[in-house]
N, C-alpha and C positions, 0 to 999 in steps of 0.2 A: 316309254318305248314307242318307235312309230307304230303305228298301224299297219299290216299289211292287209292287201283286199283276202276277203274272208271267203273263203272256195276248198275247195276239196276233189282230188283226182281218184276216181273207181275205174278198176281193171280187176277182171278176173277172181270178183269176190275180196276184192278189197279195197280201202279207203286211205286217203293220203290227205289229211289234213294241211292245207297251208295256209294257215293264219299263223302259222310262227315259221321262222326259215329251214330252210332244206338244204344239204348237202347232198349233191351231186359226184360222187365219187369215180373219175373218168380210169378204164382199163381199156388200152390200147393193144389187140392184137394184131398190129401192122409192124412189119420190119422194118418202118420209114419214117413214121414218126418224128416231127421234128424236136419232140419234147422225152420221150423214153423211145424212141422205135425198136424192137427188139426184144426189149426187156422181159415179155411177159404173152410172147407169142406160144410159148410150152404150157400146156393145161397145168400142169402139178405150177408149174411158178406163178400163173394166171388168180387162181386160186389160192395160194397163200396171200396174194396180194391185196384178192377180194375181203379174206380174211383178216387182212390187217387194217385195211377201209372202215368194215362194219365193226371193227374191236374201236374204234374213234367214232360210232355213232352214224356213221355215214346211212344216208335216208335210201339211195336209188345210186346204183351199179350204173353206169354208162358204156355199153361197149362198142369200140368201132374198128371195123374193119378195111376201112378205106384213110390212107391218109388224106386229110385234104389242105394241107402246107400250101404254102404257093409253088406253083409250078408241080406240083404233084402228077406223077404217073396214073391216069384211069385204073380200077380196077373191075375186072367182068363179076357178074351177079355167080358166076361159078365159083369163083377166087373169091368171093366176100362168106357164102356158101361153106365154104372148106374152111374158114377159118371160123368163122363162128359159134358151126352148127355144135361143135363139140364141148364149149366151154360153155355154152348156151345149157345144152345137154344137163350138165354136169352139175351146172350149177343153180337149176332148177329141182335136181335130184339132191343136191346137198343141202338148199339155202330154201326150201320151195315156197318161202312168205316173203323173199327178198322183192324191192321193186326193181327191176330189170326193164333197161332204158335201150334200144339198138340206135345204134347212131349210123344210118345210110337212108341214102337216098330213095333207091330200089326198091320199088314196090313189091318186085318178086321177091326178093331177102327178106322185107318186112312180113309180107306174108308167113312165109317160111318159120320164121322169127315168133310171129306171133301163134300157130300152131306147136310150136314148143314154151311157149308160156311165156313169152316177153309182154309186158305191160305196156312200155311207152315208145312212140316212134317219136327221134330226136334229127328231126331233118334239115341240116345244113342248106338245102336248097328249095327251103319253105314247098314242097309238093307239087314243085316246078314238074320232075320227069314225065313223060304218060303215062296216063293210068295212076298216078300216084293221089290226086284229090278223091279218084273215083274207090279205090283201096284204103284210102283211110278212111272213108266213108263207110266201107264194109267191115273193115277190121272193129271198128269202134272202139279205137281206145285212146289214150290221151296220147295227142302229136303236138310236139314241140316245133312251130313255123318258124322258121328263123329267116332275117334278112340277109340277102348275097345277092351279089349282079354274077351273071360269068360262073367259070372254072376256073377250077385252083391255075391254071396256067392262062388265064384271062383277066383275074380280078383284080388285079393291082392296079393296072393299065384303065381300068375302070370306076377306080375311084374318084371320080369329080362329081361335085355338088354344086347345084345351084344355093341351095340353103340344107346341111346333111339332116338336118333333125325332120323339119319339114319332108323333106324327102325322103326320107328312109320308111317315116309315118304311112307316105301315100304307098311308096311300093309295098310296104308289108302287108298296108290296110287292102290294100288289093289283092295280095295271097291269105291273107285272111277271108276276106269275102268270097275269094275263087269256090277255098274252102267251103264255106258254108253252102257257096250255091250248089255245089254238088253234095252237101246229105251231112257233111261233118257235122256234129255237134257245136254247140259253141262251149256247152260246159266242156269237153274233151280238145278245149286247144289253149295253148301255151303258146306266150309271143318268146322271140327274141331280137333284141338290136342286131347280132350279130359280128361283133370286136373282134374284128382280124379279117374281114370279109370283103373287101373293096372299099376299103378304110385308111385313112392314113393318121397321122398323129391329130393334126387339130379337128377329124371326122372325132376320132376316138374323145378325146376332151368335151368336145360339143355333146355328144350323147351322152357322156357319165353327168354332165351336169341336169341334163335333162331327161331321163331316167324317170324321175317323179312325175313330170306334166306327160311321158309317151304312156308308161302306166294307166295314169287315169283318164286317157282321151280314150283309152283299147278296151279298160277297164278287164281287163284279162290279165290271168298270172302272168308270172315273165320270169324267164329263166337267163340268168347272166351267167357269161362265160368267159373269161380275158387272163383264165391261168396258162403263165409260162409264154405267153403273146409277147409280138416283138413291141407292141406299146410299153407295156410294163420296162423291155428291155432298153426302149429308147430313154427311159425315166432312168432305170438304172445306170445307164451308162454316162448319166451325168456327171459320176461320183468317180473319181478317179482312182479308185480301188477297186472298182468293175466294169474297168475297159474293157475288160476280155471275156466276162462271166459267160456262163452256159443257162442253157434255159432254167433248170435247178434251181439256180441263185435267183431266181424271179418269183420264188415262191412266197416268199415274208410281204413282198410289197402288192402280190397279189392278194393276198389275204385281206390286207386294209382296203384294196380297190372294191372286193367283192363285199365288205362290211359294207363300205360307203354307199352300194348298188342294192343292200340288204334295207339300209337308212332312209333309201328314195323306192324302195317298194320291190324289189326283186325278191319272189318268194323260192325261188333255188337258183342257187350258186353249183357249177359246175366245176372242180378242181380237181388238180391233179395233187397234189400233196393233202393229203386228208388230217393228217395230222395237225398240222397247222391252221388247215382252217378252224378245225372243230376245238381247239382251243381258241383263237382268235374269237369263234362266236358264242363261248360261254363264258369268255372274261366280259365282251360287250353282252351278253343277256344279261348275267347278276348287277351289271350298272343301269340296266333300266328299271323305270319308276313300277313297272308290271313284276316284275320277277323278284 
């Protein structure tokens, strides 16, 4: 079995061991969603949902409030606020050893967020907004830096590389560093490449290959994330029985991308079908030499 780098994430009197992989379990309460929008914006549906995540083992609850699809509508720190705070609520009072992950940007939200018992800030725009390095600074708890050039209605248009691996390395390493120069921890951050983020198909390929050598240059966890992404779906559409597929249908091949990311050192996987992954990663653990 590979090795994953041997770390452990503490919030709120608890401990997350990752030397073996983690499921990410993603609950969407946006109406926009390019992958469920909708679906699970109702607390009673939110919640059975959650509930059927953690019946498949799932490690850490993801929840986000903002789409951030391409071309995506902004959403105000009031509007992310309103949707949250309740399911947040609820499910600190149901679940309260659950790890709880908030996926925005907003440092007021995350605040907000982390005085109701959220664990992890999972920041699509690596700590970019203001005030946001200096907040997680204070908050102290484990932030997920992820790489992105732009806004959802910017970043496509922004995808050119001079060499993506090389470059993605320096912009991250440079939000990583932002980070630490203003007070973050280093044990309390988590990289991400970023797959779907001003990326395009051969970005996407160049990073999964390279996964292993970005890992061990950051030497920090790293959290992958490429469930129901239009990569997966540009692979699928190769196949002439899913010309037309919906994000859904990108689940199965998601699941072998996020093993493979699992293979070169990704210590959580971030998906949306839980069920799937969480078979997918105990058929591949019983065939390691470890297990």
């Amino acid at each position: 079995m590979s090795q994953l780098l041997s770390a452990q994430l503490s919030a709120n009197g608890k401990t997350l061991e990752l030397s073996t992989p983690k499921i990410m379990g993603v609950l969407n309460v946006t109406p926009d969603s390019f992958s469920d929008g909708g679906r699970f914006t109702a607390i009673d549906t939110a919640l059975r949902h959650v509930d059927e995540m953690m019946a498949w083992g799932v490690d850490i609850i993801d929840i986000g409030a903002e789409s951030t699809r391409p071309n995506a509508a902004p959403v105000s720190d009031e509007l992310e606020l309103a949707r949250l705070t309740p399911i947040v609520r609820e499910l600190k009072k149901t679940h309260p050893n659950l790890w709880l992950s908030i996926d925005t940007s907003s440092p007021v939200v995350m605040e907000q967020m982390a005085n109701l018992g959220a664990d992890i800030w999972n920041d699509v725009r690596g700590l970019r907004r203001a005030g946001a390095v200096e907040m997680a600074s204070r908050l102290d708890l484990p932030v997920v830096i992820m790489h992105s050039r732009g806004e959802p209605d910017t970043m496509n248009e922004l995808a050119v590389y001079d060499d993506v691996v090389r470059d993605v390395v320096g912009e991250l390493g440079a939000s990583v560093q932002n980070a630490l120069n203003a007070g973050v921890k280093r044990e309390n951050i988590i990289i991400d490449v970023g797959m779907g983020f001003a990326k395009n198909h051969e970005h996407h390929v160049a990073l999964m290959k390279n996964l292993d050598k970005i890992q061990a240059y950051f030497n920090l966890p790293m959290l992958f994330g490429v469930s129901r992404k239009r990569f997966l779906g540009e692979i699928l559409g190769q196949f002439p029985p899913a010309q037309n597929h919906t994000p859904t249908d990108r689940d199965m091949i998601g699941a072998v991308a996020h093993l493979l990311a699992i293979q070169k050192g990704a210590n959580i996987v971030r998906v949306h079908d839980a069920a799937s992954m969480a078979q997918a990663l105990k058929m591949w653990q019983i065939t390691q030499n470890d297990w």
